[in-house]
C-alpha positions as CSV (number, residue, x, y, z in Angstrom):
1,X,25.7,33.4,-3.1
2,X,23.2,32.9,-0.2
3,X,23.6,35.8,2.3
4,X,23.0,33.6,5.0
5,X,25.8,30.8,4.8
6,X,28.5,31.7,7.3
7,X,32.2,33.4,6.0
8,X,33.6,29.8,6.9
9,X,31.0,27.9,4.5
10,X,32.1,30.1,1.5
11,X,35.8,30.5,2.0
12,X,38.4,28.7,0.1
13,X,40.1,26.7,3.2
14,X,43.6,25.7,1.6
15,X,44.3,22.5,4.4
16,X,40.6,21.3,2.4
17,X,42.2,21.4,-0.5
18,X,45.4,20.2,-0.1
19,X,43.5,17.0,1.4
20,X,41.4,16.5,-1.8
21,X,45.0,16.8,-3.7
22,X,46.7,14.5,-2.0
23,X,43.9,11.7,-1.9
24,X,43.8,12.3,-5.7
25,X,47.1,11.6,-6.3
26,X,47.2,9.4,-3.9
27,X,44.8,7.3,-5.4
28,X,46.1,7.9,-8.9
29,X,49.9,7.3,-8.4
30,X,50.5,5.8,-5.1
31,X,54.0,3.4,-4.7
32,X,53.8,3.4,-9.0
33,X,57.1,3.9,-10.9
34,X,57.1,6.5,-13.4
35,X,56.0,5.3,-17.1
36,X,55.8,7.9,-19.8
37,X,53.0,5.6,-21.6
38,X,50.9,6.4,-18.7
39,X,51.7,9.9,-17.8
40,X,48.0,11.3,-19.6
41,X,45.6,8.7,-17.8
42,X,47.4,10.1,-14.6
43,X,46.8,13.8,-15.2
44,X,43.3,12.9,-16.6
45,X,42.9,11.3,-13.8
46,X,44.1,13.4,-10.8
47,X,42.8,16.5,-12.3
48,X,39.1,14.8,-12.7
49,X,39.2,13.9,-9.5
50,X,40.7,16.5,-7.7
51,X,37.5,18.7,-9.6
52,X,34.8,16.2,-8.5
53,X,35.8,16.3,-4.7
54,X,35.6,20.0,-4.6
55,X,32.9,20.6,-6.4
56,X,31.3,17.6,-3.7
57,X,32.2,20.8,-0.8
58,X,29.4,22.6,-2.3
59,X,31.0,25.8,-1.9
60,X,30.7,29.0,-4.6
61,X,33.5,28.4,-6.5
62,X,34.5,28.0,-10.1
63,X,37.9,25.8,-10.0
64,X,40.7,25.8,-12.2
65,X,42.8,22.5,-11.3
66,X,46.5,21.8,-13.1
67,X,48.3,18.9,-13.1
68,X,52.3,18.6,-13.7
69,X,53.7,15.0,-13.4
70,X,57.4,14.7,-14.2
71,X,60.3,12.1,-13.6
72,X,63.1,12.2,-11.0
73,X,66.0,12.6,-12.9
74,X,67.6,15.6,-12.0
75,X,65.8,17.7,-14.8
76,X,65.2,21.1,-13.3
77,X,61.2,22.5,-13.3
78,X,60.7,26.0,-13.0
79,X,56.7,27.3,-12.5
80,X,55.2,30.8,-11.7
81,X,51.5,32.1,-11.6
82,X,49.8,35.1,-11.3
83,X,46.3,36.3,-10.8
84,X,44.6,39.4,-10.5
85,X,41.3,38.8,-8.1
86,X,40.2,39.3,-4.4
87,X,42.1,37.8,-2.1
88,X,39.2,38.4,0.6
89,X,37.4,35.8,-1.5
90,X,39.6,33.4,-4.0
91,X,42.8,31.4,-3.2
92,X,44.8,29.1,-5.2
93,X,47.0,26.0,-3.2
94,X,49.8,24.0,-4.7
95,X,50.8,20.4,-3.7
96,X,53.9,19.0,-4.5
97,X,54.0,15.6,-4.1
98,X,56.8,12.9,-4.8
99,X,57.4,9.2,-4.8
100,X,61.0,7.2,-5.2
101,X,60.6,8.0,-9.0
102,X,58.7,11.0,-9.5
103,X,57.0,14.3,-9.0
104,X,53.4,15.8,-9.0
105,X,53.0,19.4,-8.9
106,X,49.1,20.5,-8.4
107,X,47.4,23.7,-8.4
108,X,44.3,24.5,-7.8
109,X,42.8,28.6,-8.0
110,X,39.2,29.0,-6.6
111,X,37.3,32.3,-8.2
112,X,34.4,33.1,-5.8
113,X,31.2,32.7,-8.2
């Protein structure tokens, strides 16, 4: 990490994030009704581009990015994480998103490099 670059060049900023997230799926999803026979291509999809916008902020991170896309129809989802690191440096954000007919859950954890 370059010594110079300011704590605000190198930190994870979570409203950054939950942009990029939301554009991706977005982008991906939009006003579509859920269809099971294209449920992959969308988490493919929204998890490739959620990466390549944050690795476009140039910041020292390595990313992990999940992707959880699920049908409204009253099905209950449960989800927990964990992580052991620095919170002075990483961060994680989650986005839940939703449409008339169903759900995207994305995380995204950023480990200082």
């Amino acid at each position: 990490m370059d010594e110079y670059q300011s704590a605000e060049e190198t930190a994870f900023v979570v409203d950054d994030v939950s942009t990029i997230i939301k554009d991706a799926v977005e982008g991906t999803i939009g006003a579509s009704a859920y269809q099971h026979n294209r449920v992959n291509q969308w988490t493919s999809s929204v998890v490739e581009s959620s990466l390549n916008q944050l690795t476009k902020l140039g910041k020292p991170f390595k990313y992990i990015v999940t992707c959880v896309i699920l049908q409204k129809n009253g099905a209950g989802l449960h989800t927990a994480s964990s992580c052991f690191w620095d919170n002075t440096v990483d961060g994680s954000c989650t986005v839940r998103w939703e449409n008339k007919t169903t759900y995207c859950i994305v995380s995204v954890f950023g480990l200082a490099i």
